[in-house]
N, C-alpha and C positions, 0 to 999 in steps of 0.2 A: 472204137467205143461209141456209144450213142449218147446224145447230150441234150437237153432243152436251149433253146437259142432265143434270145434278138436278134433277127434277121432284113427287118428294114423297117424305116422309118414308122412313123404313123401309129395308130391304135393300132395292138393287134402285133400279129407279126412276129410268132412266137413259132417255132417250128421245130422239128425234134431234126437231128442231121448226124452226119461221122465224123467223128473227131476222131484225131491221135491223142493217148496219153501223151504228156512231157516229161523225158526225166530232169529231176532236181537238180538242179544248178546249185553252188556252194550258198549252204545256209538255209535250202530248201526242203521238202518233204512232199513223196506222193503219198495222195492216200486213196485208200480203197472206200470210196464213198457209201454207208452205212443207210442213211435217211439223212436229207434236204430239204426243209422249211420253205413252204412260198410265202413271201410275208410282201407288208406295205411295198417298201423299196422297189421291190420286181413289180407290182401293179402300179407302181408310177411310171415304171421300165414300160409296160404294158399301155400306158393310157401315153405312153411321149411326153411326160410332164419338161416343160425346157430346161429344168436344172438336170433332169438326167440327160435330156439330147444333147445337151453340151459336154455330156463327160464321156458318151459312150463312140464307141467305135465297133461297127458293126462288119460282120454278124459275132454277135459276142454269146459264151457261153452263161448265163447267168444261175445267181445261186449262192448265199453268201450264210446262211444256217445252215449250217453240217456238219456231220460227225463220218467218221468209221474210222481205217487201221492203216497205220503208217506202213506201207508198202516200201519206203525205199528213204533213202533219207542220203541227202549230197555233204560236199564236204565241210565239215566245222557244226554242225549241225551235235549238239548235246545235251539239249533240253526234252528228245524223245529220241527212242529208239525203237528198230525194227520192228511189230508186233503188239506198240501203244496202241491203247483205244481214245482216241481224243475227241474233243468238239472245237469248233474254229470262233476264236475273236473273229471281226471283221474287221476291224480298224486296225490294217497295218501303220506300224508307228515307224517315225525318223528312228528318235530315241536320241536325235543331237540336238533339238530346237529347242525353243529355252521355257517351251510347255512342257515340254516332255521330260526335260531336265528337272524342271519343278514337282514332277508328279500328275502331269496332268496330260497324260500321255493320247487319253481320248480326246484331249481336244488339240491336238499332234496337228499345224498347218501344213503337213508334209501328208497327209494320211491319203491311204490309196485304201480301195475297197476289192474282194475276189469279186468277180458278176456286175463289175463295174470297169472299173480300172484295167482288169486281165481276168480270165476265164474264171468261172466259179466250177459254183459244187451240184449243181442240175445235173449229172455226168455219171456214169461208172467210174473215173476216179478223176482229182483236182491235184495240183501240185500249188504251194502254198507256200510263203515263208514261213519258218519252224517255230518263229516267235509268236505266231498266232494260235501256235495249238496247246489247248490244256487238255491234261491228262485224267481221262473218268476212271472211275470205279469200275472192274472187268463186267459189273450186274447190271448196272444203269440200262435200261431199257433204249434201245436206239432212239427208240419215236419220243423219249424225252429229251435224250444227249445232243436232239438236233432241233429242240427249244430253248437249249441253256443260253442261246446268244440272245434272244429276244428278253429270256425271264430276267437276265443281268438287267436291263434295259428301267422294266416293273422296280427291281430291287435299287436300282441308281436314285428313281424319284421317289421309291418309299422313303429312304434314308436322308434325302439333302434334305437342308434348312433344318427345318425343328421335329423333324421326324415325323412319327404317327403313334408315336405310344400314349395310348389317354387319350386320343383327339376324333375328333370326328371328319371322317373325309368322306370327300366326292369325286369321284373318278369318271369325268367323263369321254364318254368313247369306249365300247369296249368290242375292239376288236380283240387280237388274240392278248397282244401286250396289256390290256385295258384289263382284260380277265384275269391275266395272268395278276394284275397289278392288283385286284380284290383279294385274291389269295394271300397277296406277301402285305399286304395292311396288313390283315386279319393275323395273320402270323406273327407280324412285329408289332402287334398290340394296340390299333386302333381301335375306339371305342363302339364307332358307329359305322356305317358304309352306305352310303349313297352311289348307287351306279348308274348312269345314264345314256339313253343309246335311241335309236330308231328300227332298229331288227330286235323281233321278237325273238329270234336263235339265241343271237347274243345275249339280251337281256334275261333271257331261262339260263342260262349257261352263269351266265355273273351272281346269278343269286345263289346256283350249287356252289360256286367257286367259293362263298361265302360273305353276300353283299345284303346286309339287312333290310333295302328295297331299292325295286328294280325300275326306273322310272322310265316309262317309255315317251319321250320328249315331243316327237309327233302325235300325243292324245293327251298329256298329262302336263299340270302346269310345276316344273320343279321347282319355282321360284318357291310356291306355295307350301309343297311339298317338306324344301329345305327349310323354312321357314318353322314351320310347324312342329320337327322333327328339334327342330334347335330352340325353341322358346324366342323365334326370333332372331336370333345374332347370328347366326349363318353359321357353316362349313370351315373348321379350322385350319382344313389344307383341301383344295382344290388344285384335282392334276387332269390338264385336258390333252388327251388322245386325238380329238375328231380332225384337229387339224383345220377345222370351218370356223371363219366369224361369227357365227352363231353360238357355235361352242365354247370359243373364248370368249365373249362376252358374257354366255350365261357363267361360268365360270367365276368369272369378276363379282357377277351382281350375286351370287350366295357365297359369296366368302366373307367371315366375319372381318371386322376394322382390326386394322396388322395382322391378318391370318396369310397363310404361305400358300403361292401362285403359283404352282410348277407345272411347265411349259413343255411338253412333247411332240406333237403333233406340229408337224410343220406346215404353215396356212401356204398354199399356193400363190395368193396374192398378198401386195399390205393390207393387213387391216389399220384404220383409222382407230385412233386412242386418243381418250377424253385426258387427258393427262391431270387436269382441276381436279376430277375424281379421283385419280388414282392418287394423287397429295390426300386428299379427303379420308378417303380408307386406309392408307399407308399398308397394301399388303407388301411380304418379302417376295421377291419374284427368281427363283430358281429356275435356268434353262437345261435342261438335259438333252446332254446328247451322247450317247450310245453308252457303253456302261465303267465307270473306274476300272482301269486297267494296273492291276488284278484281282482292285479289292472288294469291287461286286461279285467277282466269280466266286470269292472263297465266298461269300456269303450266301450268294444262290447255290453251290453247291450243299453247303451245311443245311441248309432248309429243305433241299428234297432227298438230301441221304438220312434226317433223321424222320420226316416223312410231315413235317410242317407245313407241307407243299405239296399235294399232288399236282401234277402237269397233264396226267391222264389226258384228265377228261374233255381237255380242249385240241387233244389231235382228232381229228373230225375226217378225213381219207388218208390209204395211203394207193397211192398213184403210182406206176411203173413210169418209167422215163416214156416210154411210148405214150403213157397216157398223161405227162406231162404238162402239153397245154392247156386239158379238158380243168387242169386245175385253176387257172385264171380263170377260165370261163364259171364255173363253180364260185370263187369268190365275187365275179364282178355283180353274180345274179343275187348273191347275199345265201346262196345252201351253203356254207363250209365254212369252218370256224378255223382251222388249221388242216391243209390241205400236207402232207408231206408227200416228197418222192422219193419210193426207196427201191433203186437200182435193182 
């Protein structure tokens, strides 16, 4: 079969090659790869950020957004059967450590990733613990069923702390998650929306998705902006995407005094924090990382089965595994909002 690769060190270094399928080992599932997501993760994979050099072992298949149809399924395996249409968690869990125990199974110190840890879903098919796969609806359009792992992600930081219902937020960063994230506000009942970004794709995209203004950070002052929109007191929840100093500190500085700080985007370096300030303002600071396992899924799935939620309009290609790499190149130059690859 043909597969997208990390193939060596350094930028870059993405190659499409032959793989063997693997059959399932007990507890396992092959699937027949439907549509694969290129997201964040793989363009860190892509840039050699050193928290991924240190995990990966190359030439690795990568690919961790995906869906299609359980082709085979090994022994003890009861949670799907032959002919499922799933979409894949990415956070495989222990299910013995004592986060996991507790309910907090995404933040599982044991957790291994597909297209990280062991081959992903860039592929004609991926073989997978059974535990990570949920079961869609037979109609669920692929090129959505293979956003549900990202959209859990939007729906994880809508919901922590004090929610969004009645309140006014600022979403900055809007890559795919960031978009997605304007949507599931809007859905869960925030009053206002602030979106902030530096690409004009994105920032048109965030305002369909339904962002009441779209601030583009490199011409426009959002301090101002947020300012003016709120009578002053700033953004009742600010959720920053961008993953840059810049981001999270503008972040801080429109958030109203005890309004909620949730934290996605992961900054490549420390950043330096006033800490006197943050006594000062006293926001609540939620960290999100990847999405409640499995109670963001029930919720992002209700959202686009009753149509709360379109996902449409942020798949932006779809890409054949051959043309696989052209999809990183796509998102590094900023044309593609959601690149998928569908075998």
């Amino acid at each position: 079969m043909l597969a997208v690769c990390k193939v060596q060190e350094g930028e870059g270094g993405i190659a499409v090659e032959e793989r063997d399928p693997r059959d399932p080992d007990a507890g396992e599932i092959l699937i027949k790869v439907a549509a694969a997501g290129i997201c964040g993760t793989d363009m860190q994979i892509y840039y050699w950020a050193p928290r991924m050099a240190r995990r990966l072992e190359l030439p690795r298949v990568l690919g961790h957004e995906a869906c299609g149809y359980v082709e085979k399924i090994g022994d003890g395996v009861m949670n799907v059967e032959v002919g499922d249409y799933v979409s894949l968690e990415s956070h495989v869990y222990c299910g013995i450590c004592r986060q996991c125990r507790l309910g907090n199974a995404h933040l599982c110190v044991n957790t291994t990733y597909p297209g990280i840890n062991f081959d992903g879903g860039f592929a004609e098919y991926v073989t997978v613990p059974s535990q990570i796969a949920w079961k869609n609806p037979a109609d669920l359009p692929k090129e959505v069923a293979a956003m549900m792992e990202p959209f859990g992600i939007s729906v994880h930081a809508t919901l922590a702390g004090s929610g969004v219902a009645g309140k006014t937020v600022l979403i900055n960063g809007c890559g795919p998650i960031g978009m997605m994230n304007v949507a599931t506000a809007r859905a869960l009942g925030a009053t206002r929306i602030v979106a902030c970004d530096i690409n004009p794709l994105r920032l048109a995209m965030a305002e369909q998705m339904g962002a009441d203004r779209a601030v583009n950070a490199a011409e426009e002052d959002l301090q101002a902006i947020v300012s003016d929109m709120t009578g002053g007191a700033g953004v009742d929840v600010a959720i920053e995407y961008s993953g840059s100093e810049p981001g999270f500190n503008a972040c801080f500085q429109a958030l109203s005094k005890g309004g909620d700080f949730r934290l996605v985007g992961a900054p490549p370096t420390a950043i330096p924090v006033d800490f006197t300030q943050w006594l000062l303002k006293c926001p609540e600071m939620q960290n999100i990382h990847g999405r409640r396992i499995w109670d963001s899924w029930h919720v992002a799935s209700e959202l686009v089965s009753t149509g709360a939620v379109d996902l449409g309009p942020i798949h932006s290609h779809s890409l054949s595994i051959k043309e696989g790499p052209s999809g990183f190149e796509l998102i590094r130059e900023g044309k593609a909002l959601k690149p998928l690859i569908v075998p």
